[in-house]
Structure formats: structure tokens, C-alpha cells
C-alpha positions in Angstrom: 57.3 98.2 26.5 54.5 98.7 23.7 57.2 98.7 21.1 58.3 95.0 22.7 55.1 93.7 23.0 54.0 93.9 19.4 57.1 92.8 18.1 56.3 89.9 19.8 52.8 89.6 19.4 52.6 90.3 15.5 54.4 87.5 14.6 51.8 85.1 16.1 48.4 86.7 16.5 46.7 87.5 12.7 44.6 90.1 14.4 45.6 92.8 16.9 43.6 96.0 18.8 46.1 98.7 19.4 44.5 101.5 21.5 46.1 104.5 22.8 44.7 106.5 25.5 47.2 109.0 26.9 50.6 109.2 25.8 50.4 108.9 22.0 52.4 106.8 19.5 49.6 104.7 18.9 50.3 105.2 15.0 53.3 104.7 15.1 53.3 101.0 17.1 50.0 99.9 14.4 52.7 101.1 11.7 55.3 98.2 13.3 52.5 96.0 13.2 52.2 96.3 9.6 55.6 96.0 8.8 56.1 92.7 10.6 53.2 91.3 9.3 51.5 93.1 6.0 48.4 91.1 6.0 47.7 91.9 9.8 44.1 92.7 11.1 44.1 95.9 13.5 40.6 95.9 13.6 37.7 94.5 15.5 36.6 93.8 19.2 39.7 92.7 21.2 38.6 89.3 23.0 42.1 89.1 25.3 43.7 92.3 26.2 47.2 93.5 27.8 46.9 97.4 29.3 50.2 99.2 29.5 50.3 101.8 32.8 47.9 103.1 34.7 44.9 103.6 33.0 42.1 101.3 33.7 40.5 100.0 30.1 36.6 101.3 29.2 36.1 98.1 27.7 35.3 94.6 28.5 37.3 91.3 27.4 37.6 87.8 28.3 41.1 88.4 30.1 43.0 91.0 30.6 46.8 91.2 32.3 47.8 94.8 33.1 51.6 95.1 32.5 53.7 97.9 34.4 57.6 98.8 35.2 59.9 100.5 37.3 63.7 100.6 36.4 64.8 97.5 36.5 61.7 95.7 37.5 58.7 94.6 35.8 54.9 94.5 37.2 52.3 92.3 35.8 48.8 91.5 37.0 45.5 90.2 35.9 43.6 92.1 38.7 44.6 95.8 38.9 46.4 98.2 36.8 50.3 98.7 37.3 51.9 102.2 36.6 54.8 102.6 34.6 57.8 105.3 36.0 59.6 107.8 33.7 63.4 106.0 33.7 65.0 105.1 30.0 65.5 101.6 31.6 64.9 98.8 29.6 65.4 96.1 31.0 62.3 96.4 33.5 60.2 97.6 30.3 61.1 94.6 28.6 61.1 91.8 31.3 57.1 93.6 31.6 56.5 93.0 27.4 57.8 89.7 27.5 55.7 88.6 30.5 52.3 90.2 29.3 53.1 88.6 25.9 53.7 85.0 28.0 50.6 85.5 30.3 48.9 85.5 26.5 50.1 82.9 25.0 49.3 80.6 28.0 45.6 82.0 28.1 45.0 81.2 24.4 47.1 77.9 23.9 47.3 76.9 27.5 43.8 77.2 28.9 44.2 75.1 31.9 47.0 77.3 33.1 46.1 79.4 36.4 46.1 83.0 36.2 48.8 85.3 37.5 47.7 87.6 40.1 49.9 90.1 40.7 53.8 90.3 41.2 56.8 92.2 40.7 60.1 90.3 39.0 63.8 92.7 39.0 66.5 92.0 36.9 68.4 89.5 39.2 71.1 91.2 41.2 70.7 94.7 39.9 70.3 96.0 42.9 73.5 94.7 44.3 75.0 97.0 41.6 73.1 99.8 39.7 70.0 102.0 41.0 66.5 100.9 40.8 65.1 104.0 39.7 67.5 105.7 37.2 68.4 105.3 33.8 70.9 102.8 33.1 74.2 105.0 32.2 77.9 104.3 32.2 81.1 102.8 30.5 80.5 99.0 29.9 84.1 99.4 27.4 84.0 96.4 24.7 81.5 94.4 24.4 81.3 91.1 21.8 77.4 89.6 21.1 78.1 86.4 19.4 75.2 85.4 17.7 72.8 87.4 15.9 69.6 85.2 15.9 66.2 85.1 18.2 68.6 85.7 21.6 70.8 87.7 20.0 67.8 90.0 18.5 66.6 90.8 21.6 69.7 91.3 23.4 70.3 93.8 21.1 67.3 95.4 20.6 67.8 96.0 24.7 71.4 97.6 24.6 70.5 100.0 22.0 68.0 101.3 24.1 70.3 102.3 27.1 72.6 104.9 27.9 75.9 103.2 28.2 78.8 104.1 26.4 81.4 101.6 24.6 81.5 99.7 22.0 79.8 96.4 21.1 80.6 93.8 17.8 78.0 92.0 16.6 78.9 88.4 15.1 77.2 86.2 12.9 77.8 84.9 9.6 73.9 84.4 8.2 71.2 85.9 6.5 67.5 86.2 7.5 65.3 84.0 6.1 61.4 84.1 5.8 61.7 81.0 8.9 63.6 84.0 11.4 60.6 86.2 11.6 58.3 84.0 13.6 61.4 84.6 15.9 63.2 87.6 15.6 62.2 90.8 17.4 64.2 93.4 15.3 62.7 91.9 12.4 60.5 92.6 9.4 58.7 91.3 6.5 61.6 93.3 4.1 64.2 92.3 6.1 64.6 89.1 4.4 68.1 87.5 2.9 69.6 90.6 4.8 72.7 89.6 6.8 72.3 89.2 10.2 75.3 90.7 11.6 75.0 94.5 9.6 71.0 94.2 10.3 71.0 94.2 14.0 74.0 96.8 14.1 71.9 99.7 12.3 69.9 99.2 15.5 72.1 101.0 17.5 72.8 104.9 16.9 73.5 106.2 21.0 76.3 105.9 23.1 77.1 102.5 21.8 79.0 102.1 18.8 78.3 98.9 17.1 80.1 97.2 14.4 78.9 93.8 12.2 81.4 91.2 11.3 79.6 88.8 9.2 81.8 85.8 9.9 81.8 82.5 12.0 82.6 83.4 15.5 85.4 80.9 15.1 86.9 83.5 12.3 86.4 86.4 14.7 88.1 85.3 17.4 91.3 84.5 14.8 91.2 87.7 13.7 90.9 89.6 18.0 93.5 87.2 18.7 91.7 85.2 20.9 91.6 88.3 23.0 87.7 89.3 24.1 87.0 91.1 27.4 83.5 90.6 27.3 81.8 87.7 25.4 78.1 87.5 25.4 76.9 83.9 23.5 73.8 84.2 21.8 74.5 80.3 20.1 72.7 78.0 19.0 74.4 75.0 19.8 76.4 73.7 22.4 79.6 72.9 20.8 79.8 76.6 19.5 79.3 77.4 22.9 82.2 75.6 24.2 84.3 76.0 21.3 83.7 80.1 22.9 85.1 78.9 26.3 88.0 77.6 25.2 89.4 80.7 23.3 89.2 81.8 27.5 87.9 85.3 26.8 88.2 87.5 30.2 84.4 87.2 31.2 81.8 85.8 29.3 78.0 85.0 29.5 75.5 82.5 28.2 72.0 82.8 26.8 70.0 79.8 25.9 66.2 78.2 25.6 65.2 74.4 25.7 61.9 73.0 26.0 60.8 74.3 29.3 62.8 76.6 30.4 65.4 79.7 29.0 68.7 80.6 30.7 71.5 82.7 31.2 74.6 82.3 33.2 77.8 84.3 34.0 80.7 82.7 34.6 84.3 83.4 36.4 86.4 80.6 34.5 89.5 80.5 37.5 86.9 80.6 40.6 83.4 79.0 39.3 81.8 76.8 36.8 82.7 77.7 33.1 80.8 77.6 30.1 82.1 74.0 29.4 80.8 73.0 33.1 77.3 73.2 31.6 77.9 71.3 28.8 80.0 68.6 29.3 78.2 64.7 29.3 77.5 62.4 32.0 77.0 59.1 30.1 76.8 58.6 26.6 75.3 61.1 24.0 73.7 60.6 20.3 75.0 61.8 17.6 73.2 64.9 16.0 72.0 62.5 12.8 70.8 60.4 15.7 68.9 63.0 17.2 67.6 64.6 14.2 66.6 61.2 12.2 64.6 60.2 15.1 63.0 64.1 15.3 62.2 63.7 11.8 60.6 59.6 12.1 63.0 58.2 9.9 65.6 56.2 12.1 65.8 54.0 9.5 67.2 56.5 6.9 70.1 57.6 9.4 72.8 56.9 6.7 71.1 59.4 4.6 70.7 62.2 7.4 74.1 61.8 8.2 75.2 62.0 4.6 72.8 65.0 3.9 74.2 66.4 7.3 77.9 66.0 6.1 77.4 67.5 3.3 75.1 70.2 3.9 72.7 68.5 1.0 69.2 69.7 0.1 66.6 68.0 1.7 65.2 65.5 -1.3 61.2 65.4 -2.1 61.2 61.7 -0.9 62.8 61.9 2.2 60.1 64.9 3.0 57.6 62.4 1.6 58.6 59.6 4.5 59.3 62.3 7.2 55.3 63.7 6.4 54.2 59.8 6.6 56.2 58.9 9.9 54.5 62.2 11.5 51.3 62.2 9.6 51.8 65.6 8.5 50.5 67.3 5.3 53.3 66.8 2.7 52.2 70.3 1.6 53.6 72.0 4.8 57.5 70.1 3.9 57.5 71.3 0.7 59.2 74.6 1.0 61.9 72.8 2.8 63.0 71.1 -0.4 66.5 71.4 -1.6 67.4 73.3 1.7 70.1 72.0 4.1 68.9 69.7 6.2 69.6 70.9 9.4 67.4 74.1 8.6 64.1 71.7 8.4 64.9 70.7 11.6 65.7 73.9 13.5 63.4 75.9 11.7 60.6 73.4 11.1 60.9 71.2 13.4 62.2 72.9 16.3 61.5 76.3 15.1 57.3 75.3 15.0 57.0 75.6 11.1 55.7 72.0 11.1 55.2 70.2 14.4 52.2 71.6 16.2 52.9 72.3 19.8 51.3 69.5 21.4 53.7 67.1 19.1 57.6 68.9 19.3 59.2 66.1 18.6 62.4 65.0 20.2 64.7 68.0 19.5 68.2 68.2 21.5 68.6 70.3 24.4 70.8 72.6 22.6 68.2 74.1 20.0 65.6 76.9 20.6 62.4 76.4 21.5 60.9 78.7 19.0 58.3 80.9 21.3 59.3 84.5 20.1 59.0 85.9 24.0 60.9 83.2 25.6 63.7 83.8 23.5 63.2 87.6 24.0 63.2 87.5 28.0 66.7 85.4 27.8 67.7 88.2 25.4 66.8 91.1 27.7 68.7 89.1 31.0 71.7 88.4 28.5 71.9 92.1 28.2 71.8 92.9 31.3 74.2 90.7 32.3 76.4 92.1 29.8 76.0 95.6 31.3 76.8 94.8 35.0 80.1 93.1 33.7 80.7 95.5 31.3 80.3 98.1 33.8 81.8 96.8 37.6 84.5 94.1 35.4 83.0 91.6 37.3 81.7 88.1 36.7 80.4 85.4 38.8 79.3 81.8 38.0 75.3 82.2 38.5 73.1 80.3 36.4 69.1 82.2 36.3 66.5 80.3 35.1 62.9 81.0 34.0 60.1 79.1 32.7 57.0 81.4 30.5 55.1 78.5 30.3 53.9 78.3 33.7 53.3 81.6 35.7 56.2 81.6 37.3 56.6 84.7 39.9 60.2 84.7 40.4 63.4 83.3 38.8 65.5 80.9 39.9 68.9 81.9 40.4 71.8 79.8 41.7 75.6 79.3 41.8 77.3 76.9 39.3 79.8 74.7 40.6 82.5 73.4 38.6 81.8 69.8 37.0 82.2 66.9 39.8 84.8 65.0 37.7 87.0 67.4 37.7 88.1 66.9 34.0 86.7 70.8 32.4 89.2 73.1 31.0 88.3 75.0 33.8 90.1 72.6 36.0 93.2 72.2 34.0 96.3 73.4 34.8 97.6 74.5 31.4 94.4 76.3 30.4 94.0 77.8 33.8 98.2 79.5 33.6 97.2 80.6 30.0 94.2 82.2 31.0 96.1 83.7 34.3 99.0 84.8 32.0 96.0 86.2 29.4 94.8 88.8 31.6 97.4 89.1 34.6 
């Protein structure tokens, strides 16, 4: 949980108190610290504080929330301290860090927003399926993470740290850039222009063989086949995301953040909602240069964004110069997005918080992260665990669970998907529905 939290913390807060009263390691987490952010403050009086276990601080702050977990359930409370228990699960360990580091943010940015209290929050249906109180071991066989960025980090950085046995490939074609590590758990400051896919696979060394393949996804699945057990998306967009449904692997899952909320759903393509359920329009959609010209204040310069889009152009010092005007924005904090693609300003600077403060976001699509590092790390951890229970049982139902961290929030909301009303998803046709029957018997 301590490892979690400062992951997530460091890449926001310039100054951080680590204290360690019992266990030990507190050396070790500072050390983390420092490698995620080198010019980071570890010393001071602590003026907001997040306690770990039992113990009850010696010290005084403005707020404190204690953060605690048992198995597959996570404690948090602003009152009273919450024990931690001795299982290698970390899924309730991590729900707990990215909680505590949510409770945070909301004191410091989001002042008006009521406290806590005291509650307990389980993995949804983990119960139905594994044991509360003991490590998380078993086969979960062959396991695909598509994706390797904020979601995909986290999910990662959650299945290396159980017992199960397998195999999983990691998929992304990228690099990390300096933009990523406002966002990316597993990363740090050296880890930049590494490629994703090989980076978040040296996290694993148990049970759980990983393997990078730095390619497209689209690549991938040429190369399996079209044949994947168990898909877990970690995507950024929706059309990759659908363009995953339709190679129909055997069970698949879906991670995703918007502004408001994150999610992740399972799906059983031949009995609920697919993938492609959740995606597909009710009326009439704008383009992405649409979208992104009018994020950026220039609708009048649409030709150009589509044209820069197109082509994957750099983004030219006078467009930055009207984008800074439309939002009043010092041209200074643009300039390091010149000659880039375009599409990076706007999901790393626009959407990704580099430039728009967070009372001004813009109007980004539905289908881009929000860039708060713990709400992408909760969907993460759930992705991960969703990804164990189908590894493990083979079993995959369409449930959608839903959680917002800007509001304390003291349980998720977790629902069946239906398949889409007009009945026009690949899901509900015929030919896609014998292939995929054929596919796996």
C-alpha cells in the first residue's frame, strides 16, 4: 500500500513526509520518491497526512485519513485508525492507496468536499469466487494486457504482485515520454523514451511470465491469429476498443476513465452486452478534428487540425500562438508541444492536465483519460482483478462497475450491461455470433 501511495503521490505533491514507525522500509519508499521525482522535498512539517495500519500518529495535521486492508478489501477513514492483515493480496492494498491518495487530492483541490468517515470497499464480486482472507493464488493460463499506458501501468503493477501462475503479454507499441509520468505508476524520471511494452514487463519476475510485444494491438492479434482467451483493454480510445471486440477473443474486459468517473466491464459477447454495446452512437457524433479544434479554441482552423491530424504533423508555433490566445494561456506553457503530433498536445496537454488548469478541462471526448494519476490507477487495480477471476474460473459476465474519486464515494456501482436496444452490434449478428460459436466450440 505505501509503495502505491507514493507512486501516486510523488508525481503531484513537490513536498512529501515519509515516516515509518513499525515495520521498516521507510528508506526504501523515500528512495521511490526520489526516483520519480529528483527535485522532491521529504522534509518539513506534514500539513495533510495519510497513516497506513494501526498505529495512531504522535503528531498533529490539518487532516488526516487512516488507510487500512484486508484481502480483497480496502478501509479508509478520517476518524480512527484501520489495521492492515498479513495476506499478499493486492488488490485490497491497492483499492486502500488509491483511496487515501483520492481523499487527498479532494482535501487540497476540492475544499468544499465533505469528508469520508469511515467505510470498507471489496473488490466487486470477489467473494462470489476467491477467499477474503488469503493470498490470491492459482492458474489464471494466458493472459493479454493491451495497452501499456496510465490503466495499463497499474494493472500491471497489481498482477506482478500476486501469486498466480500463467502467462501474460503485454502490448503496446510506444515509448514513454516526460508527459507519461504525471500518470504512470511504474514510472520514473529515467524511464523516459523507454518502450512501453518491454518496461512494464521487467515488472514481473513470480509466477507470471510476461512477455512485451512492442506493436499495435492490431499487429498482435495478426500475428495470435485472432485467437486470445483473455483480453484485458487498457485503450485509449474507443475505436481501438471496438476494433478489440471484433477480432471476438474468448473473454475480454474493459478499463476506462472520463471526466467523472472510471470504469471497467466484463463482457460475455453470445449472452450480454459486448464491448461494442458501450460504444456504439445514439445520434450523430463529431469528428475527432471537431472535437479537438474546439478543445483547443480554434474551430475556425478545423481544416488545419484535420490536416495536422491526417498527417500526424508537428504542431506549428502559430497555431500554439492562437490556441494560447483562444484560452488565454501563457504561450510559454505550449511551447514544448512544438513540432509534436498533434494529437499528443491534446491528450497530454489538454486532456492529460499539462496546460488546462482543472477548473478549465476543456471539452475533451469521452474516450480520453482524465489525467488524475489515482483514478486511472483504481481502474487499473479492478481491471486486474477482473482479469484474475476470468483467468482463473473461465468465466465472464457482462457487468459494468463504476466509481467516481472525486466525490467520496463509499461503494461502487456495479450493474449488468444489456445488449444495445437497436439490436444492430456484432454482438447481435448472426455471422459474427456462428464465428465466434465455431471459435471456441
Amino acid at each position: 500500500m505505501a509503495d502505491l501511495l507514493v507512486r501516486l503521490l510523488a508525481r503531484l505533491y513537490p513536498s512529501i513526509i515519509i515516516r515509518e514507525e513499525r515495520t521498516g522500509g521507510g528508506d526504501e519508499i523515500k528512495a521511490l520518491a526520489r526516483r520519480i521525482n529528483p527535485y522532491i522535498d521529504l522534509s518539513g512539517q506534514a500539513t495533510i497526512e495519510a497513516v497506513i495500519g494501526a498505529a495512531r500518529p504522535r503528531w498533529k495535521s490539518t487532516r488526516t485519513v487512516f488507510a487500512g486492508c484486508k484481502g480483497w478489501t480496502a478501509k479508509l477513514s478520517t476518524n480512527d485508525p484501520q489495521g492492515c492483515g498479513t495476506s499478499k493480496n493486492p488488490f485490497g492494498a491497492g483499492l486502500a492507496a488509491c483511496l487515501a491518495a483520492a481523499d487527498i487530492f479532494r482535501h487540497v483541490f476540492l475544499p468544499r468536499t465533505e469528508p469520508v468517515g469511515e467505510f470498507k470497499i471489496g473488490v466487486p464480486h470477489a467473494r462470489e469466487w476467491a477467499n477474503d482472507n488469503g493470498d490470491v493464488e492459482g492458474y489464471v493460463g494466458s493472459l493479454v494486457l493491451a495497452g501499456a499506458g496510465a490503466i495499463g501501468n497499474a494493472a500491471a503493477w497489481a498482477l506482478s504482485r500476486t501469486g498466480v501462475e500463467g502467462s501474460i503479454e503485454i502490448v503496446d507499441h510506444e515509448s514513454v515520454d516526460l508527459g507519461n509520468l504525471q500518470r504512470y505508476v511504474l514510472a520514473e524520471r529515467d524511464d523516459e523514451k523507454r518502450p512501453k511494452a518491454p518496461f512494464v514487463a521487467g515488472g514481473f519476475n513470480g509466477k507470471l511470465s510476461a512477455s512485451p510485444h512492442a506493436c499495435t494491438l492490431a499487429e498482435f492479434l495478426e500475428e495470435k491469429r485472432h485467437r486470445v482467451e483473455n483480453l484485458l483493454l487498457a485503450l485509449d480510445s474507443a475505436k481501438d476498443r471496438c476494433a478489440a471486440q471484433a477480432s471476438l477473443p474468448r473473454r475480454i474486459a474493459n478499463a476506462w476513465t472520463q471526466p467523472g468517473d472510471l470504469g471497467v466491464s466484463s463482457h460475455d459477447f453470445l449472452e450480454g452486452a459486448c464491448v461494442n454495446c458501450l460504444y456504439l452512437p445514439d445520434g450523430e457524433q463529431k469528428n475527432e478534428d471537431q472535437i479537438i479544434a474546439e478543445s483547443f479554441g480554434v474551430p475556425d482552423r478545423l481544416m488545419e487540425v484535420r490536416t495536422l491530424l491526417y498527417n500526424r504533423g508537428g504542431a506549428p508555433r502559430d497555431l500554439l500562438a492562437a490556441i494560447a490566445k483562444a484560452r488565454d494561456l501563457p504561450f510559454t506553457k505550449l511551447l514544448p508541444f512544438e513540432g509534436r503530433p498533434l494529437r499528443v498536445l491534446y491528450t497530454e496537454g489538454f486532456c492529460g492536465g499539462a496546460v488546462i488548469p482543472l477548473d478549465e478541462p476543456g471539452t475533451p471526448a469521452n474516450d480520453v483519460h482524465v489525467p488524475l494519476a489515482h483514478q486511472s490507477a483504481m481502474a487499473g487495480v479492478l481491471l486486474a482483478a477482473v482479469g484474475v477471476r476470468m483467468g482463473m474460473t473461465g468465466f465472464a459476465d457482462s457487468v459494468i462497475t463504476q466509481y467516481d474519486v472525486l466525490k467520496p464515494q463509499k461503494r461502487f456501482l456495479v450493474y449488468p450491461a444489456a445488449k444495445h436496444s437497436r439490436e444492430r452490434c456484432i454482438c447481435q449478428d448472426a455471422d459474427y455470433r456462428e464465428v465466434y460459436r465455431r471459435k471456441y466450440r
